[in-house]
ROPA-802282 format. One line per 5 residues: number of its first residue (from 0); for each residue y, z, x of N, C-alpha, C. Coordinates in Angstrom, 2 decimals. Layout:
ROPA-802282
NUM = Y,Z,X,Y,Z,X,Y,Z,X ~ ...
***
This chain:
ROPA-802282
0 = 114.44,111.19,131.29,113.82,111.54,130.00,113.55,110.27,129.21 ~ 112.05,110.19,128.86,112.02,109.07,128.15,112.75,108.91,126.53 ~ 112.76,108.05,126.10,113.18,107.45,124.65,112.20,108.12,123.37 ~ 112.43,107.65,122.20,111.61,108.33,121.26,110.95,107.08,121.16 ~ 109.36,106.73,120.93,108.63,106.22,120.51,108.47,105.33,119.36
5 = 108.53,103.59,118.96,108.62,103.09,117.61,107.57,102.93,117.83 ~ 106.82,102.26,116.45,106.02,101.08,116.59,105.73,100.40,115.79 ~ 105.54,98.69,115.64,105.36,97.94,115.09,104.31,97.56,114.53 ~ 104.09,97.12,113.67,102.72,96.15,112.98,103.31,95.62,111.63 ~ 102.82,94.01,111.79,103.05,93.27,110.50,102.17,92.31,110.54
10 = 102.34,91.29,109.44,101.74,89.95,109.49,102.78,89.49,109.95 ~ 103.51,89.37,110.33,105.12,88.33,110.69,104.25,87.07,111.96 ~ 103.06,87.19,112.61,103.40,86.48,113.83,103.86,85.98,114.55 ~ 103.61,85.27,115.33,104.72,85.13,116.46,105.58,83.91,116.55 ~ 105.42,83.13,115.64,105.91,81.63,115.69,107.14,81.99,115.26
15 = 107.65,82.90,114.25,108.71,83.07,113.32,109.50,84.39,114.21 ~ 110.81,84.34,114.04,111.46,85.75,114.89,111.28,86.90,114.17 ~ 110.92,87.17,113.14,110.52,88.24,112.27,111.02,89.11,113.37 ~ 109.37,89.46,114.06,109.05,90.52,114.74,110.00,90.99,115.59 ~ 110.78,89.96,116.63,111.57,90.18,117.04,113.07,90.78,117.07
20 = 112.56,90.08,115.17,114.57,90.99,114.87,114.35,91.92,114.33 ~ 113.02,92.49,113.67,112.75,94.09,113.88,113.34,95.01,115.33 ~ 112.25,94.73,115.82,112.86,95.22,117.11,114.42,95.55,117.65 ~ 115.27,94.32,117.49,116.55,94.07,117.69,117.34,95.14,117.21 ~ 116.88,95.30,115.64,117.52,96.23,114.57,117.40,97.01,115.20
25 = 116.29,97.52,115.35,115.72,99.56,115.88,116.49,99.58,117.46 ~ 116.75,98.61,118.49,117.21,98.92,119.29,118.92,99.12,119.49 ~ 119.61,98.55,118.20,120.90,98.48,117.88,121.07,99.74,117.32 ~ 120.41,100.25,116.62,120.84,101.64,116.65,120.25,102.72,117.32 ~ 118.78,102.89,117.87,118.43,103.36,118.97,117.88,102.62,120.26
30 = 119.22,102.39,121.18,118.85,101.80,122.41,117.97,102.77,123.32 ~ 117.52,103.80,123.01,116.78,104.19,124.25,115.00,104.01,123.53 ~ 114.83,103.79,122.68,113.71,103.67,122.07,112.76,103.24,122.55 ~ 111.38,103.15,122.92,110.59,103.15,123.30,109.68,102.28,122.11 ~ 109.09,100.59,122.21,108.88,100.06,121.09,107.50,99.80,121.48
35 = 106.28,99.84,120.58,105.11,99.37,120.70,105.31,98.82,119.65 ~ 104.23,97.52,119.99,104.14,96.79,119.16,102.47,96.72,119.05 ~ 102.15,97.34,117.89,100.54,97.24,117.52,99.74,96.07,117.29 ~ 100.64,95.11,116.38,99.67,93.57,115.94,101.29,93.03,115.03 ~ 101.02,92.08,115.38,101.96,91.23,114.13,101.05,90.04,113.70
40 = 99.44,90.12,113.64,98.87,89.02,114.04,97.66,89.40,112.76 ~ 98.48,90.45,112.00,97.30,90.70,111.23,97.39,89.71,109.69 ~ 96.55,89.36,109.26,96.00,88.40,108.29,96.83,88.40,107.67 ~ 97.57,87.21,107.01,98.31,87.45,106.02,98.32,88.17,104.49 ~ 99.67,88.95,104.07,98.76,89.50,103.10,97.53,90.95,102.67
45 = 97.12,90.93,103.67,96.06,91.87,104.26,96.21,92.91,104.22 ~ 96.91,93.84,103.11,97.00,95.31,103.15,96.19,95.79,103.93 ~ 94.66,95.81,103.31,93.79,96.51,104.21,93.34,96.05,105.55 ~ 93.76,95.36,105.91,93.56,94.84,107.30,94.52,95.76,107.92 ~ 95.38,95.45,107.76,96.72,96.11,108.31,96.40,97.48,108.41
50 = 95.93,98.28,106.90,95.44,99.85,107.05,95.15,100.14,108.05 ~ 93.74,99.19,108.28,92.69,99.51,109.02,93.34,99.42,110.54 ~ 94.10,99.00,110.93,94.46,98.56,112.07,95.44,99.97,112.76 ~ 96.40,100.29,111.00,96.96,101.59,112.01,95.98,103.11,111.98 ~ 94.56,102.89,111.43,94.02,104.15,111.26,93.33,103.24,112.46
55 = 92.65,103.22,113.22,92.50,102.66,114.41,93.47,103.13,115.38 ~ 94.47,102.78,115.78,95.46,102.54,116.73,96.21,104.00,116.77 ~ 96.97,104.22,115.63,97.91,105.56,115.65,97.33,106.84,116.45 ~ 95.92,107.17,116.21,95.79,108.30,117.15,95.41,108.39,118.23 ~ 95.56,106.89,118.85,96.33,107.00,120.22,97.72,106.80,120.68
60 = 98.22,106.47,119.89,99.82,106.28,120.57,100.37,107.97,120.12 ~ 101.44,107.96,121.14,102.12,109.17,121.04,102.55,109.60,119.66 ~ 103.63,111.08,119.56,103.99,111.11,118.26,104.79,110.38,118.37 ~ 105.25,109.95,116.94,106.53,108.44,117.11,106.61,108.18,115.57 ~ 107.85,107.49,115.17,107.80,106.40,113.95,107.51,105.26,113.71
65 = 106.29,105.05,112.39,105.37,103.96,112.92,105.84,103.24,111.60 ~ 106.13,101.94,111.93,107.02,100.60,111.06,106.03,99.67,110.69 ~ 105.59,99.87,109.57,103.87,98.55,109.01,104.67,97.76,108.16 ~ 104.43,96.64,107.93,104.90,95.32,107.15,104.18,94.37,107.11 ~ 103.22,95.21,105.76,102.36,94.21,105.40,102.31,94.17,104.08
70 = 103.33,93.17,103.12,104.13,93.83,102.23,104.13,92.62,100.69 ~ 103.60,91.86,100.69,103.20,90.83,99.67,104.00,91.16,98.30 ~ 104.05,92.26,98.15,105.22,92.83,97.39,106.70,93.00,97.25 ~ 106.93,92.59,98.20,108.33,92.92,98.59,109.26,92.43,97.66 ~ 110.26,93.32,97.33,111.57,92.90,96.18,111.11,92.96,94.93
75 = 109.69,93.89,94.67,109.68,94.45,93.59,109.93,95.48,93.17 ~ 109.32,96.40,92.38,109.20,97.63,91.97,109.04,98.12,92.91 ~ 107.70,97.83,93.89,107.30,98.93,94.94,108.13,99.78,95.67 ~ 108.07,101.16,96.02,108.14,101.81,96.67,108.61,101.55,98.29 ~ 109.42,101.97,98.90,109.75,101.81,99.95,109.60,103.59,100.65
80 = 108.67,103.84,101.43,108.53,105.48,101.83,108.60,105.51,103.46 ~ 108.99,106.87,103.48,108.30,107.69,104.74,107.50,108.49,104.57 ~ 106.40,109.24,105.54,105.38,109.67,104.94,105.65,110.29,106.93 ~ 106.22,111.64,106.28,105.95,112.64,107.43,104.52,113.08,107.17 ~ 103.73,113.25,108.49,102.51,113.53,108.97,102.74,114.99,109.66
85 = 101.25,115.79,109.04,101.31,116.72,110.27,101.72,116.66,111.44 ~ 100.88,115.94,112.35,100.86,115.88,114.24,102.70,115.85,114.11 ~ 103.41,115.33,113.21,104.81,115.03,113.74,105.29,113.89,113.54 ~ 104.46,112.63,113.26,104.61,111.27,112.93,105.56,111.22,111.85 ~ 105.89,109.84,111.88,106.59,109.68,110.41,105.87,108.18,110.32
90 = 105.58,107.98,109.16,105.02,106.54,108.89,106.20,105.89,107.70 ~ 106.29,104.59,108.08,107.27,104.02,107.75,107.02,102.67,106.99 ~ 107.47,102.15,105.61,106.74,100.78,104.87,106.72,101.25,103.90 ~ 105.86,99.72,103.16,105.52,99.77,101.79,104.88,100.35,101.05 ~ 104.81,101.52,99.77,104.08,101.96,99.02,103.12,101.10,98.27
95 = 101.99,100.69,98.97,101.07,99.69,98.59,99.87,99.91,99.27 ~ 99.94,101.32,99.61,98.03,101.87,100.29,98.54,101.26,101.79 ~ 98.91,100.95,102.59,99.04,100.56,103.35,99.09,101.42,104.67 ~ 99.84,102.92,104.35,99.90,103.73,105.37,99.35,104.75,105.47 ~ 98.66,105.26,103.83,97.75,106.49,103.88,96.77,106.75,104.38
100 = 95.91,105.52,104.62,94.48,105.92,105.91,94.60,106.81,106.72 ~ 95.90,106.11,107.82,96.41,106.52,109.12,96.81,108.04,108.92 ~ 97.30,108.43,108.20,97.63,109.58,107.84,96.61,110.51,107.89 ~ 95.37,109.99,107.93,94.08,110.99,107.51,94.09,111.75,109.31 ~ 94.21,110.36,110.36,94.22,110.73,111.24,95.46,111.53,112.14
105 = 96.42,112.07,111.25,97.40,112.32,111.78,97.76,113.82,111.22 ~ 97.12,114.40,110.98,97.47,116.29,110.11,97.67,115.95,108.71 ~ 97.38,114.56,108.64,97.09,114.61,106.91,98.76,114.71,106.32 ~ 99.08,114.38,104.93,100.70,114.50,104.92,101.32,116.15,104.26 ~ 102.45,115.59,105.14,103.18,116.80,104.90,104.28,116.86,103.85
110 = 104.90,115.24,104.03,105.98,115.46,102.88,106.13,113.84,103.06 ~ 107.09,113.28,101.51,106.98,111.50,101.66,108.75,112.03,101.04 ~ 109.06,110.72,101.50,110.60,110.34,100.94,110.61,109.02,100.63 ~ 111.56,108.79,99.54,111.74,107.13,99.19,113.02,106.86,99.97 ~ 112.81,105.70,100.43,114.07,105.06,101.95,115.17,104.83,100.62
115 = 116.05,105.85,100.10,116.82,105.12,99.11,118.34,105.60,99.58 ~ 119.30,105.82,100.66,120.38,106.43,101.29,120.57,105.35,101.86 ~ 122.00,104.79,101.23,122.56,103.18,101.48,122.70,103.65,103.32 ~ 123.28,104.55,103.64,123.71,104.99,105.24,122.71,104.49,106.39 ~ 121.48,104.55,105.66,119.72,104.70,106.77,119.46,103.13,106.52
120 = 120.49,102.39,105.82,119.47,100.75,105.74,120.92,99.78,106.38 ~ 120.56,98.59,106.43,121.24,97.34,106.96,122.72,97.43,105.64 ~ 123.95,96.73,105.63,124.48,96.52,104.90,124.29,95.81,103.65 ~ 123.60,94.71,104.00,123.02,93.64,103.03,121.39,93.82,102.91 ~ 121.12,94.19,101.58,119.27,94.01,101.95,119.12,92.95,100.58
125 = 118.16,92.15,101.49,117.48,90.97,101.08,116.30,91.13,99.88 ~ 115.95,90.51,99.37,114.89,90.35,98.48,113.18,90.28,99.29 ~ 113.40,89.96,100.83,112.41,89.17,101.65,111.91,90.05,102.30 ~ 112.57,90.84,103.17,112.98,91.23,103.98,113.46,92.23,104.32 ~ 112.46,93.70,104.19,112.49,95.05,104.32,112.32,95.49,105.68
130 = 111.42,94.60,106.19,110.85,95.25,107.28,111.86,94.98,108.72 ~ 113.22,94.18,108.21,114.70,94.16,108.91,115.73,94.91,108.05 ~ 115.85,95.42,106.78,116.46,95.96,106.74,116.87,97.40,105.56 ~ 115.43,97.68,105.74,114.78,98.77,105.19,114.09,99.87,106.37 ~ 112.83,99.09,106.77,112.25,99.97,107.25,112.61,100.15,108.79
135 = 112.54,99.01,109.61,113.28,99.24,110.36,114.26,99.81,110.90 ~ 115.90,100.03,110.30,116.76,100.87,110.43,116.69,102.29,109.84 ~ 115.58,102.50,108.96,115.32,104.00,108.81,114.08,104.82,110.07 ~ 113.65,103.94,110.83,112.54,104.58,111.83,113.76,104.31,113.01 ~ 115.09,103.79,113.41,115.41,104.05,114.08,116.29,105.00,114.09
140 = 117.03,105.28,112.59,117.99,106.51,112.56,116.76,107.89,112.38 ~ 115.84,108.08,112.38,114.83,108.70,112.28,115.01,109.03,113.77 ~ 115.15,108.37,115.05,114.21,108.15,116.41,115.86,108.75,117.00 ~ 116.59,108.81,116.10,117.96,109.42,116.35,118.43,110.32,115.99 ~ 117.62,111.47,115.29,117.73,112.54,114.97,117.90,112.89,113.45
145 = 118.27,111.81,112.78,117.93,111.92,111.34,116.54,112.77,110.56 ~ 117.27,114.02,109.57,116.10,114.29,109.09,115.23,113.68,108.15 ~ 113.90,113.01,107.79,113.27,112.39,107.10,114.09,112.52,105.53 ~ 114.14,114.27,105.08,114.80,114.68,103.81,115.69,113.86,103.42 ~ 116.53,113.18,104.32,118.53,112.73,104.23,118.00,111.16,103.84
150 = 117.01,110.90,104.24,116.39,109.14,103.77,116.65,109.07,101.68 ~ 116.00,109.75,101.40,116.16,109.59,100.25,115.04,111.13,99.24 ~ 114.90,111.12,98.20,114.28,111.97,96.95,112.56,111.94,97.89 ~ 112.05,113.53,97.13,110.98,113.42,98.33,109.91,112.62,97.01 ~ 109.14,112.64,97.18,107.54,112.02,96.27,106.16,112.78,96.63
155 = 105.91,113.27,95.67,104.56,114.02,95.75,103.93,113.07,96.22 ~ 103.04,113.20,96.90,102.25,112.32,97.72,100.63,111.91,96.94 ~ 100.81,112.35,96.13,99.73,112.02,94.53,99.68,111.05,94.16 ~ 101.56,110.50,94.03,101.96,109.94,93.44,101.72,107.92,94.29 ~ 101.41,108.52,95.54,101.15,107.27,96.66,100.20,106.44,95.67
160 = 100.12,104.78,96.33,99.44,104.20,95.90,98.06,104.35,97.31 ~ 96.67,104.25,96.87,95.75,104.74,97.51,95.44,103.68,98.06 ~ 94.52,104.35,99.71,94.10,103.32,100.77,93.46,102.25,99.83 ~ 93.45,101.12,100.61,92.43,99.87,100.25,90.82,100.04,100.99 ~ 91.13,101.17,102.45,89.93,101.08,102.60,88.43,101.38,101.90
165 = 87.69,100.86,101.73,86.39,101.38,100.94,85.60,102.34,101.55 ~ 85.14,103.22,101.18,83.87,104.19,101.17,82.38,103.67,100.82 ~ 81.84,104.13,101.10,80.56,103.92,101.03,79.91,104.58,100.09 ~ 78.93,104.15,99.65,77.79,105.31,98.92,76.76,105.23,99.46 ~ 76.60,106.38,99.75,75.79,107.17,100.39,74.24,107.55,99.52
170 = 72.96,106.65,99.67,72.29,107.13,98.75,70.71,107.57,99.86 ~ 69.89,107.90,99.25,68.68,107.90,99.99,68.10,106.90,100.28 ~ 68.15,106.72,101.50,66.87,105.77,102.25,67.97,104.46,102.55 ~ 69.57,104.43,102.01,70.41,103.02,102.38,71.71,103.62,101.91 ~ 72.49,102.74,103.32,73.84,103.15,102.83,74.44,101.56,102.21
175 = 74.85,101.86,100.79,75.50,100.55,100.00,77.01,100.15,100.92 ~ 77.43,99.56,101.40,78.50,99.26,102.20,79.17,98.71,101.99 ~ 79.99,97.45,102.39,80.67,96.41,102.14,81.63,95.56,103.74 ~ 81.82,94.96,103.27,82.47,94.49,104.59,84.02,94.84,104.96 ~ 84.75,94.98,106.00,86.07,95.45,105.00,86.61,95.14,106.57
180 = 86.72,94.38,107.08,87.47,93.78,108.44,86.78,92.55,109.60 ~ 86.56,91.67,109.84,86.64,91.07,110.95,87.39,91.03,112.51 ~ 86.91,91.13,113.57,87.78,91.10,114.36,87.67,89.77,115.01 ~ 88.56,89.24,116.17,88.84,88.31,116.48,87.08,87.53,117.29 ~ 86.60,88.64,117.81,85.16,88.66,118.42,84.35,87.98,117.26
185 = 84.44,88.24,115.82,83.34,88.05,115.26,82.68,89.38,114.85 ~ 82.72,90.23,115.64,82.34,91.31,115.09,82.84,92.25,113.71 ~ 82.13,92.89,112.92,82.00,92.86,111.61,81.58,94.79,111.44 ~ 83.24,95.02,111.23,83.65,96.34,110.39,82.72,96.39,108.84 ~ 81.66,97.45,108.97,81.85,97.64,107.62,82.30,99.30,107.39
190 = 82.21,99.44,105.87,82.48,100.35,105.46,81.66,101.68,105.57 ~ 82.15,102.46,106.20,81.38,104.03,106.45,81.62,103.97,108.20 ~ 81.32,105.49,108.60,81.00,105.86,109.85,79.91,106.08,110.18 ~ 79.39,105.92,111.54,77.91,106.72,111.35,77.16,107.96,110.92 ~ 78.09,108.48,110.84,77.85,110.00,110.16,77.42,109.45,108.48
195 = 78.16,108.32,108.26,77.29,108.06,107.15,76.70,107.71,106.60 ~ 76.11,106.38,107.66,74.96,106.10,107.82,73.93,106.94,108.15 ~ 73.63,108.29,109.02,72.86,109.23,109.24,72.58,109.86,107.63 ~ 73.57,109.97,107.34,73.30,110.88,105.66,72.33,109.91,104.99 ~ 72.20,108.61,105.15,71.38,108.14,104.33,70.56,107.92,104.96
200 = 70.04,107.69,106.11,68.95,107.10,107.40,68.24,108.22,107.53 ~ 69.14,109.35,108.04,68.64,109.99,108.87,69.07,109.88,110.37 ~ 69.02,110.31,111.30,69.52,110.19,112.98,69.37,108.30,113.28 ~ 70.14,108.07,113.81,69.27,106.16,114.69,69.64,106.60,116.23 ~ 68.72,105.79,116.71,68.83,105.55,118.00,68.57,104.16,118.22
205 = 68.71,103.94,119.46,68.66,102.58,119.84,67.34,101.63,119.70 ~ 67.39,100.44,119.56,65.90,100.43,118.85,65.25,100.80,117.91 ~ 65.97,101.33,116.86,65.80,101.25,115.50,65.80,99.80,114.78 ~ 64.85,99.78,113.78,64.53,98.23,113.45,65.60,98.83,111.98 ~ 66.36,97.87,111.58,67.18,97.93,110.60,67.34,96.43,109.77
210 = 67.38,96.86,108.01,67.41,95.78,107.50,68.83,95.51,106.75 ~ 69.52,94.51,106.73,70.31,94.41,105.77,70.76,93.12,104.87 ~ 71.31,93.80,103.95,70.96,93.48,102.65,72.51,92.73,102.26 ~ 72.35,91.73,102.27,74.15,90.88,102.15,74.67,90.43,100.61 ~ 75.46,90.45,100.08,75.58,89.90,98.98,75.63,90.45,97.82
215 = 76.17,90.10,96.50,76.58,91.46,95.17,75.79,90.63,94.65 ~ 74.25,91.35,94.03,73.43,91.25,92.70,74.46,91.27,91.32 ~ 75.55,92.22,91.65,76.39,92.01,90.32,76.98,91.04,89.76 ~ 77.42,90.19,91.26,78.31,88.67,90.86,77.18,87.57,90.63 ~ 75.90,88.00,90.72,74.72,86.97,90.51,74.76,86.20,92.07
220 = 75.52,86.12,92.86,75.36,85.53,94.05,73.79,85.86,95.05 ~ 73.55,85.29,95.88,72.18,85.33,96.48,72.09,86.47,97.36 ~ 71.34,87.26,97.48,70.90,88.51,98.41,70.43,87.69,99.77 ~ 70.90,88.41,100.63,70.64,87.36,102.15,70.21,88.63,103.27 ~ 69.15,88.83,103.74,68.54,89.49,104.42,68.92,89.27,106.44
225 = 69.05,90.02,106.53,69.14,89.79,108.10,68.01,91.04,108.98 ~ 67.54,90.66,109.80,66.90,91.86,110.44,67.41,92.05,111.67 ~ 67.68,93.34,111.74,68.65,93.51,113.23,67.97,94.87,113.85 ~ 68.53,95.51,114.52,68.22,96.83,115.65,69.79,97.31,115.19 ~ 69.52,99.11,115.90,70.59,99.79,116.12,70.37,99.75,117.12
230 = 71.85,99.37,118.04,71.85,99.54,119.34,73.13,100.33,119.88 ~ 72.80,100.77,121.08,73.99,101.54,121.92,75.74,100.68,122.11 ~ 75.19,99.26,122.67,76.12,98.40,122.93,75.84,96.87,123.12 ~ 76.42,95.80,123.25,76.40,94.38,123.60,75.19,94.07,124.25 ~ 75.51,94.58,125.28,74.62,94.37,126.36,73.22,94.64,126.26
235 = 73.01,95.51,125.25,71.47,95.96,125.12,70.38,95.02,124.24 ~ 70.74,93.84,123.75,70.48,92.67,123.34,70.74,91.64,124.12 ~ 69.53,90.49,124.11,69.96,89.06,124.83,71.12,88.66,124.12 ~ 72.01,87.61,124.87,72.72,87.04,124.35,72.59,85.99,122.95 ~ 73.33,86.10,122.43,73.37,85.43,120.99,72.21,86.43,119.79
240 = 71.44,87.59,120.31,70.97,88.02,119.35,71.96,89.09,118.41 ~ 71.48,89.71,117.02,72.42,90.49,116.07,71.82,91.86,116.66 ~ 72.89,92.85,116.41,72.68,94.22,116.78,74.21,94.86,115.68 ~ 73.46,96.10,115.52,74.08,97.30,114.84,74.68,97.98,115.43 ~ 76.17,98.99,115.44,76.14,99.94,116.68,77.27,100.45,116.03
245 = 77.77,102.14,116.69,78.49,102.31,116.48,80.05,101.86,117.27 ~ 81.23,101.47,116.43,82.14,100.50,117.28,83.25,102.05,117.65 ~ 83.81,102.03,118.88,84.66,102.64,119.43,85.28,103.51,118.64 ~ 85.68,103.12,117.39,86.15,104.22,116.23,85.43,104.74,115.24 ~ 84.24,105.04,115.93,82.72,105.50,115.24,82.50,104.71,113.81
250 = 82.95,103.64,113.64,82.80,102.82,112.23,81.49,101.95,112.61 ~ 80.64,101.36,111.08,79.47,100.85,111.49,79.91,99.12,111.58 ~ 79.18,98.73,112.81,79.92,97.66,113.20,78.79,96.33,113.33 ~ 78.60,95.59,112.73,77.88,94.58,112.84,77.87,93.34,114.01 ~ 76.84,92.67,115.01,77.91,91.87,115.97,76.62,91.17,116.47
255 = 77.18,90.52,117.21,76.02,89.65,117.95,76.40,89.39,119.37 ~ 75.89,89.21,120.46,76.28,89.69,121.83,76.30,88.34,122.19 ~ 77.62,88.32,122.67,78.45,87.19,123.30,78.31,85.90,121.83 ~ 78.25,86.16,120.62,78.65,85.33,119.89,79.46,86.22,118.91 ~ 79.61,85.32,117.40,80.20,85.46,116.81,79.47,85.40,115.64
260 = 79.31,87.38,115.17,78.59,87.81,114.18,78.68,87.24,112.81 ~ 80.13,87.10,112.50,80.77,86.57,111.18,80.09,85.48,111.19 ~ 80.28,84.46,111.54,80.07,83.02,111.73,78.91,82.82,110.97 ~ 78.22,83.51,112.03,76.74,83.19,111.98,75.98,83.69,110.76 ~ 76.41,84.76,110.09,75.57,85.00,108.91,76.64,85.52,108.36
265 = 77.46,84.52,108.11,78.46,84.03,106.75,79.48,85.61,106.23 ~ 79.51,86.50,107.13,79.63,87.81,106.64,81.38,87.79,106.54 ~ 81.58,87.80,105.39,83.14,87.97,104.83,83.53,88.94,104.06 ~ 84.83,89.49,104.06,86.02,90.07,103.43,84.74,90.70,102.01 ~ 84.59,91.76,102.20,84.39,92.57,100.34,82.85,92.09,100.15
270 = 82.25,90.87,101.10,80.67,91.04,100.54,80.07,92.34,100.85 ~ 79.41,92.68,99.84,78.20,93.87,99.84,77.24,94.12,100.47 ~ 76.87,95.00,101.70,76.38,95.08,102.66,75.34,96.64,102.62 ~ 74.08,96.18,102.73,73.14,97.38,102.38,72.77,97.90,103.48 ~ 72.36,98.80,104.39,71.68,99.03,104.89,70.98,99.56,104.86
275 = 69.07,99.86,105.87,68.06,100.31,105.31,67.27,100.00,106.23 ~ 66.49,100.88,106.68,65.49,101.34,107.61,65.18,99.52,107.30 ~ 64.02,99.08,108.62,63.15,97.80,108.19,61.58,98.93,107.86 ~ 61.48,97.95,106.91,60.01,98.23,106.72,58.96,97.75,107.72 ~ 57.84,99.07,108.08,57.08,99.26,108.90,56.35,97.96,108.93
280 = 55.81,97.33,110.07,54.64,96.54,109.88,53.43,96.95,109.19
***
């Protein structure tokens, strides 16, 4: 019989043992545990990076307790929760938008608790350092039969602090966007799915001539035009040209085949990203 399922994600990377004495913790009190480790490699800081990474990832890993520490806050006021999920999940971390995305993909929530039951944490907790002896030892007495309730007082889930991810607006004839992830490729998350890009387009197919529109008129900064295609995948462009497409988690994904989309047309963190049919010859 296998173990119950953890899993990890932080900024901690790998140079520092962080990650490792997470782990250590959850296996000291559940040795049969079963540990994934999602990213510890995500940006520092990076709430929404981090979001984005477990609304991505979680609805493929099994049901399980999922441990995020991406926490810039830590040893303040904030909130320390669990956030039982429909499917069965329990999400585990900082009250700082960090875990509610994922939740969308998971039966949506069912009930939150604050980690506040001296029994479910380390003896000594640090000012630094939740994600050894906070969150960690509550996703493993969790993975040990602990009911979520016995963690601590429950919290209307109202009361959460909200995703960082952005939405789109959705208008006629362009979807207003924004940028809201990089991946290691270069390729370039923005904000919306294709479904919502269609609401404003209309259907695309491949070979659609598409224009977009870079940059906030509000901050007075320069509007920067790119002309690209919607395409199926990589491959359906020469190398080094830009293409549109939808990326694996139906999000609209900006990229350039066999280079590096970001790079090349400067596309960063929160710039404003239009899209819009190209105009006909």
């Amino acid at each position: 019989m296998t173990g119950p399922l953890i899993s990890l994600l932080s900024d901690f990377g790998a140079r520092d043992p962080s990650a490792a004495i997470m782990r250590g913790v959850v296996l000291g009190i559940a040795p049969d545990a079963r540990i994934v480790d999602i990213s510890h490699e995500v940006r520092k800081f990076a709430i929404r990076d981090g979001a984005l990474l477990l609304w991505c990832a979680l609805p493929y890993l099994p049901v399980g307790f999922h441990v995020a520490v991406v926490d810039p806050g830590v040893g303040t006021e904030r909130l320390p929760v669990a956030i039982v999920c429909g499917r069965g999940d329990v999400l585990i971390g900082p009250d700082n938008g960090l875990l509610v995305a994922a939740t969308e993909k998971l039966g949506g929530i069912a009930a939150v608790h604050v980690l506040q039951a001296e029994a479910y944490r380390l003896p000594v907790i640090s000012t630094s350092f939740h994600g050894r002896d906070i969150f960690a030892p509550a996703a493993a007495h969790l993975a040990m039969g602990v009911a979520p309730a016995a963690l601590g007082r429950a919290l209307d889930s109202a009361a959460l602090v909200a995703s960082p991810i952005r939405e789109p607006v959705i208008e006629p004839g362009r979807l207003v966007s924004s940028v809201v992830y990089v991946d290691t490729f270069g390729n370039v998350k923005l904000a919306g799915l294709r479904a919502d890009l269609e609401a404003a387009l209309g259907v695309v197919a491949p070979g659609d001539r598409l224009t977009l529109r870079v940059g906030s008129t509000q901050s007075g900064s320069p509007v920067r035009t790119i002309e690209t295609t919607w395409q199926a995948t990589f491959g359906d462009v020469a190398p080094g040209e830009t293409l549109v497409y939808e990326d694996s988690y139906r999000r609209i994904c900006v990229a350039a085949s066999q280079a590096d989309a970001a790079a090349r047309h400067g596309l960063a963190d929160d710039l404003r990203v239009i899209v819009e049919r190209a105009n006909p010859d």
